[in-house]
mmCIF file of the C-alpha atoms, coordinates in Angstrom:
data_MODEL
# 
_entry.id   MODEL 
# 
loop_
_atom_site.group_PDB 
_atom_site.id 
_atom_site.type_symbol 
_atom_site.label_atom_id 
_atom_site.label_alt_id 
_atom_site.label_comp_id 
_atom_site.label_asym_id 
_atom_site.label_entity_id 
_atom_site.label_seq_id 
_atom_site.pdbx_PDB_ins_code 
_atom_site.Cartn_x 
_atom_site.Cartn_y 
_atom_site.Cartn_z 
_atom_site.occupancy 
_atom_site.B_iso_or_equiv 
_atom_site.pdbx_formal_charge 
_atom_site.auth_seq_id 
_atom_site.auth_comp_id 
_atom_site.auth_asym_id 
_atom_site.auth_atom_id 
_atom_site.pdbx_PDB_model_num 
ATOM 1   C CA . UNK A 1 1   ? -19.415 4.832   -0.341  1.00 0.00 ? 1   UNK A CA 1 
ATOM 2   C CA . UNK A 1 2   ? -17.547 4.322   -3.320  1.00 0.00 ? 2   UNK A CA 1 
ATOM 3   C CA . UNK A 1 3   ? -13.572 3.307   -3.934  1.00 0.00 ? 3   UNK A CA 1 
ATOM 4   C CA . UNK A 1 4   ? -13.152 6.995   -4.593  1.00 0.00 ? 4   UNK A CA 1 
ATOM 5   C CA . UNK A 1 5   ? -14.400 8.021   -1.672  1.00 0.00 ? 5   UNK A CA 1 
ATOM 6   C CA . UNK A 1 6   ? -13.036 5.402   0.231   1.00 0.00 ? 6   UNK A CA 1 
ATOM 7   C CA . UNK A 1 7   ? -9.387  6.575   -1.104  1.00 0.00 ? 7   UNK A CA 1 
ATOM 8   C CA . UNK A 1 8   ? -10.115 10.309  0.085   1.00 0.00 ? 8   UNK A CA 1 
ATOM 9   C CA . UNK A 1 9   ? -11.026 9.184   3.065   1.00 0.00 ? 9   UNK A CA 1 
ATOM 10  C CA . UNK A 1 10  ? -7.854  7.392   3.702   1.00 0.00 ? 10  UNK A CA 1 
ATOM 11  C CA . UNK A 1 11  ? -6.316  10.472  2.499   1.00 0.00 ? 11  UNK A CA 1 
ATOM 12  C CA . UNK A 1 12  ? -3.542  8.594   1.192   1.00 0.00 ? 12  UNK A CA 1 
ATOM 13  C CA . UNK A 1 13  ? -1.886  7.807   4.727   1.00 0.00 ? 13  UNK A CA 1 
ATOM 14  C CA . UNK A 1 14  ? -1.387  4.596   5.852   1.00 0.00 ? 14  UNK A CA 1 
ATOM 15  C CA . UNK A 1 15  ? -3.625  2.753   7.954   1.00 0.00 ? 15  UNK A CA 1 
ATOM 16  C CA . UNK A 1 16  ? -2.920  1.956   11.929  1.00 0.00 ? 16  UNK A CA 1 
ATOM 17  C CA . UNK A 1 17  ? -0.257  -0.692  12.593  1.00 0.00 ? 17  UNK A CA 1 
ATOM 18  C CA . UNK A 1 18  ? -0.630  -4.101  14.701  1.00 0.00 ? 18  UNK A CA 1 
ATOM 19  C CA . UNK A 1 19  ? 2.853   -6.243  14.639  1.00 0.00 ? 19  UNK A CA 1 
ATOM 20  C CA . UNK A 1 20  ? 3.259   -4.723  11.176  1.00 0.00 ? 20  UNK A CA 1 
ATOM 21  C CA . UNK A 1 21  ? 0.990   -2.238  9.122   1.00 0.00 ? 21  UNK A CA 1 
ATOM 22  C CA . UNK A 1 22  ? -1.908  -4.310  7.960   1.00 0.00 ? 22  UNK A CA 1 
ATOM 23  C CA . UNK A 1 23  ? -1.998  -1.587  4.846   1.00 0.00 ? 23  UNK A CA 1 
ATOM 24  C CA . UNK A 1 24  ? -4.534  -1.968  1.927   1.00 0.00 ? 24  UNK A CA 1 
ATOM 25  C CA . UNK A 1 25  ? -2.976  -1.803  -1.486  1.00 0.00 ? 25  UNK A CA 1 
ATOM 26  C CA . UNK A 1 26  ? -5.769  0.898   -1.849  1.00 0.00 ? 26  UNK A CA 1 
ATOM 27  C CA . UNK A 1 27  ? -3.226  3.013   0.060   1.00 0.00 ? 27  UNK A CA 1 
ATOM 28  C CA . UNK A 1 28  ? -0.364  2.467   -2.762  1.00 0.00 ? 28  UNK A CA 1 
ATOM 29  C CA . UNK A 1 29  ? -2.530  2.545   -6.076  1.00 0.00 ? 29  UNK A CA 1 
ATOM 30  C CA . UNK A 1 30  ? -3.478  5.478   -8.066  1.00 0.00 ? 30  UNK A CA 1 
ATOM 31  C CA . UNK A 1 31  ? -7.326  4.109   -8.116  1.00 0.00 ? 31  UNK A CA 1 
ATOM 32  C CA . UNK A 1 32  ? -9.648  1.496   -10.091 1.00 0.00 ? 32  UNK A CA 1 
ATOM 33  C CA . UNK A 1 33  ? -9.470  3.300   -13.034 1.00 0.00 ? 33  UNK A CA 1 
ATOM 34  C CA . UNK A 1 34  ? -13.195 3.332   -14.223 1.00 0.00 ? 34  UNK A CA 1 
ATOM 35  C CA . UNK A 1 35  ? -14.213 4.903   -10.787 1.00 0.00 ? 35  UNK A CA 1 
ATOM 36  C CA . UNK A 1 36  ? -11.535 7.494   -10.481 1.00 0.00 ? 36  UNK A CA 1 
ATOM 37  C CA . UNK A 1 37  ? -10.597 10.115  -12.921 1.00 0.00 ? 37  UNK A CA 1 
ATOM 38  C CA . UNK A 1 38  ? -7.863  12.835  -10.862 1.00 0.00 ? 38  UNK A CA 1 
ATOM 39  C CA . UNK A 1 39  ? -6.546  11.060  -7.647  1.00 0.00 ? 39  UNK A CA 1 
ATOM 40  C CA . UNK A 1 40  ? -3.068  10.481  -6.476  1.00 0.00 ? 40  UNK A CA 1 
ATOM 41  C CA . UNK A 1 41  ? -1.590  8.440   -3.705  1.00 0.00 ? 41  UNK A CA 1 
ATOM 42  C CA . UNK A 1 42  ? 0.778   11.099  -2.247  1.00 0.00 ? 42  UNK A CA 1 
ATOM 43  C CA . UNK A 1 43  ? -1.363  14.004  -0.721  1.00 0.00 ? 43  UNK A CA 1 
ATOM 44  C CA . UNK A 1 44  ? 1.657   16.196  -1.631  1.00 0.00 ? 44  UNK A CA 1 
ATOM 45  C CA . UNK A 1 45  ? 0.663   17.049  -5.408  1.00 0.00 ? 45  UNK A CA 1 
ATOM 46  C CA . UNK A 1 46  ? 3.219   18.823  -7.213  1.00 0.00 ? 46  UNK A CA 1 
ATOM 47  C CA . UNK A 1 47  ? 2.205   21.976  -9.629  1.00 0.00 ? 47  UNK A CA 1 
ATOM 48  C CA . UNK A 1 48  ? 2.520   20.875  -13.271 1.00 0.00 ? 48  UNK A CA 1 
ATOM 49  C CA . UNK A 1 49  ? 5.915   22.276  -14.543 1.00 0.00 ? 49  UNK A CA 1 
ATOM 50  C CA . UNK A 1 50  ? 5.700   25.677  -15.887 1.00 0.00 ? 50  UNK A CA 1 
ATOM 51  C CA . UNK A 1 51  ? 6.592   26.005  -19.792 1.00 0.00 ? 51  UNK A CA 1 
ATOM 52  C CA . UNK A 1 52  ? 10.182  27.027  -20.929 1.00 0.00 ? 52  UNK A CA 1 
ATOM 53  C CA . UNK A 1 53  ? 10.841  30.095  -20.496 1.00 0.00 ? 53  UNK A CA 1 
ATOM 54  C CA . UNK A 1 54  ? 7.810   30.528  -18.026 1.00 0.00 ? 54  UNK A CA 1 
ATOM 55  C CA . UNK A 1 55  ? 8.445   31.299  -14.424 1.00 0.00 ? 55  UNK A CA 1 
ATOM 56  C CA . UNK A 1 56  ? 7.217   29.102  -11.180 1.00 0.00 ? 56  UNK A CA 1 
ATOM 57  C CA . UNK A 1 57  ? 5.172   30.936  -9.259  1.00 0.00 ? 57  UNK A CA 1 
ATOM 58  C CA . UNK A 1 58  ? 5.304   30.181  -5.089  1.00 0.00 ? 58  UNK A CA 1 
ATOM 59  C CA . UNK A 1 59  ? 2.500   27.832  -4.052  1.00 0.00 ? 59  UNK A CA 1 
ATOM 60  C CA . UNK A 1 60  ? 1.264   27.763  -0.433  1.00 0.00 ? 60  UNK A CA 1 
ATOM 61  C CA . UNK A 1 61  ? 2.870   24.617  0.178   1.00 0.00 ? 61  UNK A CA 1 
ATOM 62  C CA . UNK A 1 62  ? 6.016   26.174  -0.867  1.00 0.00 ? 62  UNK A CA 1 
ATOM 63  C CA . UNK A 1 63  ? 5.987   29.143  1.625   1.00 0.00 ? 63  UNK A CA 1 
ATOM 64  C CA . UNK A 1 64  ? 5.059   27.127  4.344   1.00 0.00 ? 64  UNK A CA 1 
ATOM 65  C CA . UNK A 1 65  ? 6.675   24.093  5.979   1.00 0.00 ? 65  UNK A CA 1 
ATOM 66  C CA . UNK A 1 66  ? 5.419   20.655  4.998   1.00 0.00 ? 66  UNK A CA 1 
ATOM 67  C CA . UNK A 1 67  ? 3.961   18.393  7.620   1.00 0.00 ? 67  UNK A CA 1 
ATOM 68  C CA . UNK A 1 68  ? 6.838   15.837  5.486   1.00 0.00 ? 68  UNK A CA 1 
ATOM 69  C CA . UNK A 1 69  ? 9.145   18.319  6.224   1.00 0.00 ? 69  UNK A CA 1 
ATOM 70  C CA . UNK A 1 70  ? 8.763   18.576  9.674   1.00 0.00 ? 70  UNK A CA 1 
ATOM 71  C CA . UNK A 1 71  ? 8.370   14.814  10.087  1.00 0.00 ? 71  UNK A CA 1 
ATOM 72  C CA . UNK A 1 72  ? 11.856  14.469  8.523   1.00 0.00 ? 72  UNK A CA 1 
ATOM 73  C CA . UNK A 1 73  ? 14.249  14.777  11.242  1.00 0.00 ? 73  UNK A CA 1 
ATOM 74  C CA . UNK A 1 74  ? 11.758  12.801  13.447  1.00 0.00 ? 74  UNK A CA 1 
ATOM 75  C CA . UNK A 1 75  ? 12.194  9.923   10.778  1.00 0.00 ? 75  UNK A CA 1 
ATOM 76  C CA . UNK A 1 76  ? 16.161  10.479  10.112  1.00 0.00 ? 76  UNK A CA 1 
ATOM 77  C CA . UNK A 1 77  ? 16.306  9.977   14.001  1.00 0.00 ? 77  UNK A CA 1 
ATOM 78  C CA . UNK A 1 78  ? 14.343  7.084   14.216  1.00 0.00 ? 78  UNK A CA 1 
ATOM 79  C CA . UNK A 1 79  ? 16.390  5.278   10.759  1.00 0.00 ? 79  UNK A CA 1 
ATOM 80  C CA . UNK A 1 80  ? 19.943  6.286   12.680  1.00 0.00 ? 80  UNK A CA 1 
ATOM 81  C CA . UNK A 1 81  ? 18.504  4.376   16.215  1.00 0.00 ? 81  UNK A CA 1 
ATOM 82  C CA . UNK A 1 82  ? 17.270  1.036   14.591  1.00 0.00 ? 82  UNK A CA 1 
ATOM 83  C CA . UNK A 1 83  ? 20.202  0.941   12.364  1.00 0.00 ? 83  UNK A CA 1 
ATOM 84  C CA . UNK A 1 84  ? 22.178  1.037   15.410  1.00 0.00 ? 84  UNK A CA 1 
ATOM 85  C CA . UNK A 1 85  ? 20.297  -1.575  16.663  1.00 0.00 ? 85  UNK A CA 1 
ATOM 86  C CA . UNK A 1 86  ? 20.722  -3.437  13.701  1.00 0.00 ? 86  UNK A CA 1 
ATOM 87  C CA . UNK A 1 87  ? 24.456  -2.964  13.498  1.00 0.00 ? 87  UNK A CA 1 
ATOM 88  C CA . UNK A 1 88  ? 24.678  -4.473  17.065  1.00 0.00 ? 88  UNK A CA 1 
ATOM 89  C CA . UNK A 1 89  ? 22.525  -7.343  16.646  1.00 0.00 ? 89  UNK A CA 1 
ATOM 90  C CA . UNK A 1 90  ? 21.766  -8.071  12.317  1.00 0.00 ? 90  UNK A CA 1 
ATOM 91  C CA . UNK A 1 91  ? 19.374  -11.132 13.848  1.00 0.00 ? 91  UNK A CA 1 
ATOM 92  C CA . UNK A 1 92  ? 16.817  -8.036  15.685  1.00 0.00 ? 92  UNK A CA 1 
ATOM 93  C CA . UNK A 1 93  ? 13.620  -9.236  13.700  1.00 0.00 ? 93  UNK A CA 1 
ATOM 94  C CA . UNK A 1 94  ? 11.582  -6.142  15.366  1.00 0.00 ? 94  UNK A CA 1 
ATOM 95  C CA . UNK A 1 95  ? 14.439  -3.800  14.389  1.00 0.00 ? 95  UNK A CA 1 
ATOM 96  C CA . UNK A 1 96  ? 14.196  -4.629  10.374  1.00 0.00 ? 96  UNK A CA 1 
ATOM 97  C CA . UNK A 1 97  ? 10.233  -4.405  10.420  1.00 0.00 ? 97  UNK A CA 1 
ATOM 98  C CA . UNK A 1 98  ? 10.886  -1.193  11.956  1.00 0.00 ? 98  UNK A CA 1 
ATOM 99  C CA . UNK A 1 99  ? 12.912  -0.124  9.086   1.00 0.00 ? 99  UNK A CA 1 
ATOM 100 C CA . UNK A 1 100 ? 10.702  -1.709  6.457   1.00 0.00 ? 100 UNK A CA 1 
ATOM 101 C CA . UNK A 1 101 ? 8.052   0.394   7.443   1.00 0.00 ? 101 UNK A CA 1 
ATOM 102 C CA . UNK A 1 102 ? 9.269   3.592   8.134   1.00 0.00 ? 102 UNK A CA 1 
ATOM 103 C CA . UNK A 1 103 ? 10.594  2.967   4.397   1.00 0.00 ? 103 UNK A CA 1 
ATOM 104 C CA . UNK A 1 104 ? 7.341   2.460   3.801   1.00 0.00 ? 104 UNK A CA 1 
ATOM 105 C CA . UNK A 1 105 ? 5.497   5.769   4.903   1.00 0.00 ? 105 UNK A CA 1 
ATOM 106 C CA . UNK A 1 106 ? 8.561   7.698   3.460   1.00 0.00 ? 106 UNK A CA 1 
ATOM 107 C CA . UNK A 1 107 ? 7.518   6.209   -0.054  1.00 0.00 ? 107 UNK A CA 1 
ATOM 108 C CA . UNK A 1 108 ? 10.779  4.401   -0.469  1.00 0.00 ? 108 UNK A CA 1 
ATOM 109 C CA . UNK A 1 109 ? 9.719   1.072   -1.548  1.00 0.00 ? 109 UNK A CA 1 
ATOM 110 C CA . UNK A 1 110 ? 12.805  -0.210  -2.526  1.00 0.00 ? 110 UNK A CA 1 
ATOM 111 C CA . UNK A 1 111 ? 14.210  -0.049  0.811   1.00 0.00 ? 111 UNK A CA 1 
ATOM 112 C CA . UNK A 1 112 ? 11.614  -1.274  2.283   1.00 0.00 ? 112 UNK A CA 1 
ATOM 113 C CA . UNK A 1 113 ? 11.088  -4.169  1.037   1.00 0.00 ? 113 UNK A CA 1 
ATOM 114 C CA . UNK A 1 114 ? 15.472  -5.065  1.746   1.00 0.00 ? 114 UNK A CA 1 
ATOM 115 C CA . UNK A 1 115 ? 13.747  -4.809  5.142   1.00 0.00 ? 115 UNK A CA 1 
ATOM 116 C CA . UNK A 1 116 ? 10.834  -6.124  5.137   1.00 0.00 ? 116 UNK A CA 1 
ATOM 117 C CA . UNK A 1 117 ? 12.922  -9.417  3.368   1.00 0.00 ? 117 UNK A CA 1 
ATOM 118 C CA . UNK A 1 118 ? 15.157  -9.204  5.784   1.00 0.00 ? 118 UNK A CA 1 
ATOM 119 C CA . UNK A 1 119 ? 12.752  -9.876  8.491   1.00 0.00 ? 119 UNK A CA 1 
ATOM 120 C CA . UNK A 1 120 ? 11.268  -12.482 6.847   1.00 0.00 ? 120 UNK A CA 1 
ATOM 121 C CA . UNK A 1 121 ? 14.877  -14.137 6.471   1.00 0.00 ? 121 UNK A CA 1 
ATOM 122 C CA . UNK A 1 122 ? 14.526  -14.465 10.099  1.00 0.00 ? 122 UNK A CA 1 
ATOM 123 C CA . UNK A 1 123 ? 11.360  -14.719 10.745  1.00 0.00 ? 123 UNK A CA 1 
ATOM 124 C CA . UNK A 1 124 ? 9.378   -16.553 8.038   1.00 0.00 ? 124 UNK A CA 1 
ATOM 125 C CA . UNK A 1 125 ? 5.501   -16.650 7.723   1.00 0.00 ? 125 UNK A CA 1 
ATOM 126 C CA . UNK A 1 126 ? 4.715   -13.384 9.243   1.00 0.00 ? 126 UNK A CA 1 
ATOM 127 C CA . UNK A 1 127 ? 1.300   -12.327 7.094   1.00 0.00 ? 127 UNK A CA 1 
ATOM 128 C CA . UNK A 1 128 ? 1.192   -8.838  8.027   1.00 0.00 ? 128 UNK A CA 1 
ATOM 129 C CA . UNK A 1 129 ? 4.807   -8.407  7.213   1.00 0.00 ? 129 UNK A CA 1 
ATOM 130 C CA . UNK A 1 130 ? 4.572   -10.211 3.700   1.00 0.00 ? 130 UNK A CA 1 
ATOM 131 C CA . UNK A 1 131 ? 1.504   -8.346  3.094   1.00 0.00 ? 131 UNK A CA 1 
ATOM 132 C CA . UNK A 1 132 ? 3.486   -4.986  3.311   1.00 0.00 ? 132 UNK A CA 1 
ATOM 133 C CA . UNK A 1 133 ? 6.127   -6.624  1.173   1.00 0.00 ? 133 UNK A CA 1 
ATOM 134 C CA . UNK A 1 134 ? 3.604   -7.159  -1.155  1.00 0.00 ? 134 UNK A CA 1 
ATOM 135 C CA . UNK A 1 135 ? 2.430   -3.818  -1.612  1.00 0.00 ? 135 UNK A CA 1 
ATOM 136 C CA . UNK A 1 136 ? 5.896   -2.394  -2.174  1.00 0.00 ? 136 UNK A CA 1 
ATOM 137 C CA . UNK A 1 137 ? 6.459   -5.056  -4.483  1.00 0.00 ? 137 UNK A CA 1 
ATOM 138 C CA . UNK A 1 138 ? 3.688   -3.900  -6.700  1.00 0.00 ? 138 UNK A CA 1 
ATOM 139 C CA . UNK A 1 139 ? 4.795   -0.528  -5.931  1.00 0.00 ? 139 UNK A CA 1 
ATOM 140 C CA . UNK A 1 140 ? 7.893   -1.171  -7.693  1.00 0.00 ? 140 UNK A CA 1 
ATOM 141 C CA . UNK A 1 141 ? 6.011   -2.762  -10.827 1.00 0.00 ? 141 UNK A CA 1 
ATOM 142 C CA . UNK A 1 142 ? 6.442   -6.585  -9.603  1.00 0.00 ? 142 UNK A CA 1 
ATOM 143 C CA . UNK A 1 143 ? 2.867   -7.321  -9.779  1.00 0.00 ? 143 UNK A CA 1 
ATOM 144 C CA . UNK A 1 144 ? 3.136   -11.463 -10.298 1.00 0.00 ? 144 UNK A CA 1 
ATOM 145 C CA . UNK A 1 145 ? 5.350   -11.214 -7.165  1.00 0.00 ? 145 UNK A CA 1 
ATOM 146 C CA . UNK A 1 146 ? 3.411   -9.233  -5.200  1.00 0.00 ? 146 UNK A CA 1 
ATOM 147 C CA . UNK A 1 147 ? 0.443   -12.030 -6.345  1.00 0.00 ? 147 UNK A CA 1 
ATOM 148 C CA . UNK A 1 148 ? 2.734   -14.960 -5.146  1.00 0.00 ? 148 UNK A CA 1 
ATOM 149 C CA . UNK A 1 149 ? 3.582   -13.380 -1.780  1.00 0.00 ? 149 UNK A CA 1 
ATOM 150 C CA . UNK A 1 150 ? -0.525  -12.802 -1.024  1.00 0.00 ? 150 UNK A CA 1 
ATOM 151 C CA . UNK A 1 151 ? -1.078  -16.028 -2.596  1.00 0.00 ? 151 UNK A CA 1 
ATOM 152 C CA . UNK A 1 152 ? 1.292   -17.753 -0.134  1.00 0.00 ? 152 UNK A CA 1 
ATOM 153 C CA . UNK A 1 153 ? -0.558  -15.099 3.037   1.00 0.00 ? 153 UNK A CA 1 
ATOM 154 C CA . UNK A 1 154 ? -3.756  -16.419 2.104   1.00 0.00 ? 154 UNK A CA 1 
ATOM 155 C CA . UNK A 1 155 ? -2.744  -20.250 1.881   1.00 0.00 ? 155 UNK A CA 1 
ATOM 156 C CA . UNK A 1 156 ? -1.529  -19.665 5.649   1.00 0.00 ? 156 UNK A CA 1 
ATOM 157 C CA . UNK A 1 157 ? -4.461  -17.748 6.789   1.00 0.00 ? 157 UNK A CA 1 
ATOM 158 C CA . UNK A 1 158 ? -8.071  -18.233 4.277   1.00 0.00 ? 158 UNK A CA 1 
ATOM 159 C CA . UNK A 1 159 ? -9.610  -15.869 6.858   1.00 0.00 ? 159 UNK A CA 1 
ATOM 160 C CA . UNK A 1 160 ? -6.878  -13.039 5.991   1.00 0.00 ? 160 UNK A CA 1 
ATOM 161 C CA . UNK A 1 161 ? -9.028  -10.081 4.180   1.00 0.00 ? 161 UNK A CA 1 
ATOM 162 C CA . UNK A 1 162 ? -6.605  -7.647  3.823   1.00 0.00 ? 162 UNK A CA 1 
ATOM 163 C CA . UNK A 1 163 ? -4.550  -10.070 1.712   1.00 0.00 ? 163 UNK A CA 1 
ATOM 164 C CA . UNK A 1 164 ? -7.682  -10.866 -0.629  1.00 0.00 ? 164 UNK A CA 1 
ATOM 165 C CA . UNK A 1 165 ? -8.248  -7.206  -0.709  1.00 0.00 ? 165 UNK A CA 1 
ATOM 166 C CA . UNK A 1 166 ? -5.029  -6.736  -2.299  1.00 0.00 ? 166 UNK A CA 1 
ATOM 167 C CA . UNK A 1 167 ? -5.189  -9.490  -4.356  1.00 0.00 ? 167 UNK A CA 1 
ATOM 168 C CA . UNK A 1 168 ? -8.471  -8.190  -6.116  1.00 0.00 ? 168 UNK A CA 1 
ATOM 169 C CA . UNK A 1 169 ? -7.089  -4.724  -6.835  1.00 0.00 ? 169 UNK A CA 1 
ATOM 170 C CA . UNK A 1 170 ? -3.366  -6.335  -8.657  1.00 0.00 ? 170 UNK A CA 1 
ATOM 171 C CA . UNK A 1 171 ? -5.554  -8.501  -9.973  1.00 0.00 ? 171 UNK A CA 1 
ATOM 172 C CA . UNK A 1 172 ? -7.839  -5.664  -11.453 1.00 0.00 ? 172 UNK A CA 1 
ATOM 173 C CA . UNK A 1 173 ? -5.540  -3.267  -11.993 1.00 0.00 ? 173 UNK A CA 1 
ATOM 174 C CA . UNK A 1 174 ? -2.116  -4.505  -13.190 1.00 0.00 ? 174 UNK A CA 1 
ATOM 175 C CA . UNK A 1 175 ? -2.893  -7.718  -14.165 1.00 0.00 ? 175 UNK A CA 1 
ATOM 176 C CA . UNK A 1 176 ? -6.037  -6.743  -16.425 1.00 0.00 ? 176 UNK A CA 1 
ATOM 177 C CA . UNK A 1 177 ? -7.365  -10.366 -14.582 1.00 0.00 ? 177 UNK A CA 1 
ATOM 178 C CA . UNK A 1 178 ? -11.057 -9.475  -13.496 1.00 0.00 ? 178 UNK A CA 1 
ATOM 179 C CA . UNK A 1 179 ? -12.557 -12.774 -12.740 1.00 0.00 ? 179 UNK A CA 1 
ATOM 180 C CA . UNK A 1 180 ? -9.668  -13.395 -10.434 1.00 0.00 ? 180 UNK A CA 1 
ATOM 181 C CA . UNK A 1 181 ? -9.853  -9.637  -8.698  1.00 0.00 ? 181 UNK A CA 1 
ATOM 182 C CA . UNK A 1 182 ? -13.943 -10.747 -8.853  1.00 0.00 ? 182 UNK A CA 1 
ATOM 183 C CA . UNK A 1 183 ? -13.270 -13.773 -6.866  1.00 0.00 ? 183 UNK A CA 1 
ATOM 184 C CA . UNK A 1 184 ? -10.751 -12.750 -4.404  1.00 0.00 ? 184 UNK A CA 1 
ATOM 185 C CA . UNK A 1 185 ? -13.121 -9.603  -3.508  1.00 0.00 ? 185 UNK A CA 1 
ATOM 186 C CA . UNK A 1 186 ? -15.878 -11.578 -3.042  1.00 0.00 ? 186 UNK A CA 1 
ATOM 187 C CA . UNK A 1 187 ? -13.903 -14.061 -0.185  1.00 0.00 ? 187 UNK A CA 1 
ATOM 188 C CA . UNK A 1 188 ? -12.497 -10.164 0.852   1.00 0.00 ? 188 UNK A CA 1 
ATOM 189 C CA . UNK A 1 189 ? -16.395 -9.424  1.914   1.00 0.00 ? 189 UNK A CA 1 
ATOM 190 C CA . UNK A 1 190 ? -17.027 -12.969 3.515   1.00 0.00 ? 190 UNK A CA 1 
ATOM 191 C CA . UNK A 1 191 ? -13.706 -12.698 5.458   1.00 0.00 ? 191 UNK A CA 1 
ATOM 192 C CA . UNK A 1 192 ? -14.334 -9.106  5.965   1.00 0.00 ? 192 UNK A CA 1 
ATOM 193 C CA . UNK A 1 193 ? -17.849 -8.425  6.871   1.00 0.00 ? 193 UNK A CA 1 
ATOM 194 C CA . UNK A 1 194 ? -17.664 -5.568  8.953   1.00 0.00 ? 194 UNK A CA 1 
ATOM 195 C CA . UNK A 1 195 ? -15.317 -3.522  6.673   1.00 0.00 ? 195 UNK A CA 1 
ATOM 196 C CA . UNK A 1 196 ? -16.190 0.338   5.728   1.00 0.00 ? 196 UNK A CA 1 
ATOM 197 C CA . UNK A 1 197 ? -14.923 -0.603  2.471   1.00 0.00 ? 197 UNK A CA 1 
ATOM 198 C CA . UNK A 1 198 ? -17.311 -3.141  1.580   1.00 0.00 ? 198 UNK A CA 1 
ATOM 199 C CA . UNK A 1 199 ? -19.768 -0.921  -0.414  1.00 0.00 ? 199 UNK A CA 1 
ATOM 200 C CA . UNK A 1 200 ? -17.250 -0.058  -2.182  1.00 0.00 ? 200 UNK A CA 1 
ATOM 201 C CA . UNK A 1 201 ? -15.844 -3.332  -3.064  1.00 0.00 ? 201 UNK A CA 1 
ATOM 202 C CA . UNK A 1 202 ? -19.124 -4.626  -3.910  1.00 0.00 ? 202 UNK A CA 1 
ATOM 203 C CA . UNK A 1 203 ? -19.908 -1.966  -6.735  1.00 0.00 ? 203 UNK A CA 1 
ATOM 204 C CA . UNK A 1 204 ? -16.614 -2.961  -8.173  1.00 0.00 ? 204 UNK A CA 1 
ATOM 205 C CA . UNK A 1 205 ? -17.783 -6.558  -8.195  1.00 0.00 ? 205 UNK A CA 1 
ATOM 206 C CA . UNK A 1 206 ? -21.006 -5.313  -9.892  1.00 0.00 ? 206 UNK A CA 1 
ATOM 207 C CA . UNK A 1 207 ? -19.252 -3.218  -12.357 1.00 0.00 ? 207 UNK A CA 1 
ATOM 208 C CA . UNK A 1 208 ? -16.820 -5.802  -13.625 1.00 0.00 ? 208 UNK A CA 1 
ATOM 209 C CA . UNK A 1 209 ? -19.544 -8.823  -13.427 1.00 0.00 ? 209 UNK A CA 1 
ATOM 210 C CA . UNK A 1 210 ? -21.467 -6.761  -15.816 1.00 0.00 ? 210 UNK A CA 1 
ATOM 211 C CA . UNK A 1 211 ? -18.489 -5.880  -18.210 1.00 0.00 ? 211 UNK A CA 1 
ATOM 212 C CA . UNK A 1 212 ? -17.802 -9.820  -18.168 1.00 0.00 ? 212 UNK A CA 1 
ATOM 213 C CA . UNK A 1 213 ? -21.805 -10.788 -18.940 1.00 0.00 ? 213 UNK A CA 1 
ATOM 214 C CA . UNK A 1 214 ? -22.564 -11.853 -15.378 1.00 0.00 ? 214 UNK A CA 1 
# 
């Protein structure tokens, strides 16, 4: 399987939750560039705009209601309930992970991560909930940060894949760092042995160890 097909398969989405959403950053990047040529995170592609002057013709998508669409009161509901929560008790640790990553599946990194910090203002050293943070950090262009946060997940826990996971594709794709995305992939696959995405991450390894002379 390779990261494009691995990204397909994903379909974008999220993957399951535990305490907090144990994501890959695969779920929040475009692709690794030299494997993917037309792929985009958000499942809901929008038409190129028409030319001046040109009319929009009606897609399918826009005569019919969007699974987003129909998940939006759901998710309006579930915002007014926790922030309700929140209001009554600001110290509700479960409440602003809640938030954080509802923020999260709506695409709304910003937001999420003012929750997702403001958990971990209560409740400091939770990996799974500063490896969320992470992603919307590099979601929102802060790269190094998003590197410092994993960095300090994988000084807590060694044995953390998802954190090295991440690391490898900031450090391949925004940081332009491949010996560093090279090594953090490779303790990915010893922490991570029984991964579906391990093919995957091990052609990347090949393809960059060749581009550096390895």
């Amino acid at each position: 399987m390779t990261i494009d097909e691995v990204q397909k398969e994903s379909g974008g989405g999220p993957a399951p939750a535990s305490s907090s959403h144990n994501r890959f950053v695969l779920l929040s990047v475009l692709a690794f560039v030299a494997l993917v040529t037309v792929f985009l995170l958000k499942k809901n592609m929008e038409p190129p705009p028409a030319a001046d002057g040109e009319a929009q013709q009606p897609t399918a998508a826009d005569q019919q209601p969007s699974a987003a669409k129909d998940a939006m009161p759901d998710m309006m509901a579930q915002v007014a309930h926790i922030t309700e929560l929140l209001a009554k008790d600001s110290s509700n640790y479960d409440a602003w992970v809640a938030l954080g990553n509802i923020y999260f599946d709506a695409n709304m990194p910003e937001k999420s991560i003012e929750h997702y910090e403001g958990a971990l203002a209560i409740r400091s050293g939770d990996i799974n909930v500063m490896t969320d943070l992470a992603t919307m950090k590099r979601a929102v262009g802060e790269a190094e940060e998003a590197v410092s946060i994993l960095q300090r997940v994988v000084d807590k826990d060694s044995t953390f894949g998802q954190a090295w996971f991440n690391l490898g594709v900031i450090y391949s794709l925004d940081l332009k760092d491949n010996k560093s995305a090279v090594s953090a992939w490779k303790r990915f696959i010893a922490t991570s042995p029984d991964s579906p995405h391990i093919e995957a991450v091990r052609n990347e390894i090949q393809r960059l160890e060749s581009e550096m002379g390895l």
